[in-house]
C-alpha positions, -999 to +999 in steps of 0.1 A: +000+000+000+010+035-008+025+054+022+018+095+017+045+113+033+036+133+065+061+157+086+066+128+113+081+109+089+107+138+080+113+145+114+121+105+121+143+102+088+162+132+106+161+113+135+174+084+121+204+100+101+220+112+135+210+075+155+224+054+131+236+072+098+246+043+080+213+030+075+197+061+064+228+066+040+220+032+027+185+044+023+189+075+003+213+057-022+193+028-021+166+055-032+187+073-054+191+043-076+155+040-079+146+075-084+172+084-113+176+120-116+164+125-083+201+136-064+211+159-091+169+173-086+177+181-047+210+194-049+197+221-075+168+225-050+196+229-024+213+257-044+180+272-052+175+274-011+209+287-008+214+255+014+242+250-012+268+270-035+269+268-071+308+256-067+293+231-038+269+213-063+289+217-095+314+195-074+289+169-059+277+166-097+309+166-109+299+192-134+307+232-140+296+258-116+278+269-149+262+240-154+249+241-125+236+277-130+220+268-160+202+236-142+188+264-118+173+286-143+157+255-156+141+248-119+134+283-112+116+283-152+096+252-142+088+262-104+073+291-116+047+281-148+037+249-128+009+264-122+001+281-151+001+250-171-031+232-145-070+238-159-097+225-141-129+206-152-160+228-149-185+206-125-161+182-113-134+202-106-107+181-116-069+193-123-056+186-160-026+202-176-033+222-209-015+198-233-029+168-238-056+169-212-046+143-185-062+146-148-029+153-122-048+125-102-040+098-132-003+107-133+000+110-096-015+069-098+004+058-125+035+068-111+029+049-079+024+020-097+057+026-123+081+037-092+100+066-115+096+092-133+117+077-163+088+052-166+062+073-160+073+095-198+074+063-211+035+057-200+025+093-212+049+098-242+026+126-255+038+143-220+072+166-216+094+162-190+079+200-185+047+187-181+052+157-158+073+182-136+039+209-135+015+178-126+041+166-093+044+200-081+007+207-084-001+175-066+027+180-040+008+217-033-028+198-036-027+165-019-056+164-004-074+169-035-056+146-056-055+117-022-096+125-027-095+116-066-072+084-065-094+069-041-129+078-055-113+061-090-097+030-067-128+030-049-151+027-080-126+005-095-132-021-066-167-015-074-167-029-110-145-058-096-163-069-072-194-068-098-182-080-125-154-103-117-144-117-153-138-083-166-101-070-172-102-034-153-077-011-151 
């Protein structure tokens, strides 16, 4: 079952890194390896937070300082039309980004089930990176709303199961 992050959690992984820092270590690249793309993703954050320098992150990446600079303008780019890019349904209210249509709730779902975003593009290939990028941050900002809509679908779903049993459902 799906486990939705709440702050105790953060606060016990914190925990954890100064109790036994090996393990959580082992976590986060244990993590890392299943969420390509996701390291390089918080040490840009990190920068953006001034948490870290440019110089800092360009040698944990093992890139330029103005690589790194130009990965930032990317974030900042992206951070800030995220929003822009989400319409909503008239009666039922229901978030969809502007190109191609598809409810945040659906890619929220099918990248549960996939485990990375690298599989999730290949799922929605009419989707940019762009895209995928504006639905996560709009759910991450919204998760009540889109919690609400996975499980009235998953609900339903175990519905037309339960009904008709010899019917593939998705």
């Amino acid at each position: 079952m799906w486990k939705q992050i709440a702050p105790w959690q953060l606060k016990q992984l914190q925990r954890l890194s100064s109790l036994d820092p090996e393990r959580c270590e082992t976590f986060l690249n244990t993590l890392y390896r299943q969420v390509p793309g996701l390291y390089e993703d918080l040490v840009i954050m990190a920068v953006d937070a001034n948490e870290l320098t440019a110089e800092k992150a360009g040698e944990l990446l093992q890139v330029p300082s103005a690589e790194i600079d130009a990965r930032l303008q990317v974030f900042r780019r992206l951070e800030a039309v995220a929003e822009q890019q989400i319409t909503r349904d008239g009666e039922s209210q229901v978030a969809r980004l502007q190109s191609g249509g598809v409810a945040i709730w659906e890619i929220v779902r099918e990248l549960r089930k996939l485990g990375s975003v690298e599989r999730l593009e290949s799922s929605f290939p009419s989707l940019s990176r762009g895209d995928i990028a504006a639905a996560l941050r709009y759910a991450q900002n919204h998760p009540e709303e889109i919690e609400s809509q996975i499980r009235r679908y998953e609900d339903s779903l175990m519905f037309r199961r339960s009904m008709y049993p010899n019917v593939v459902h998705q």
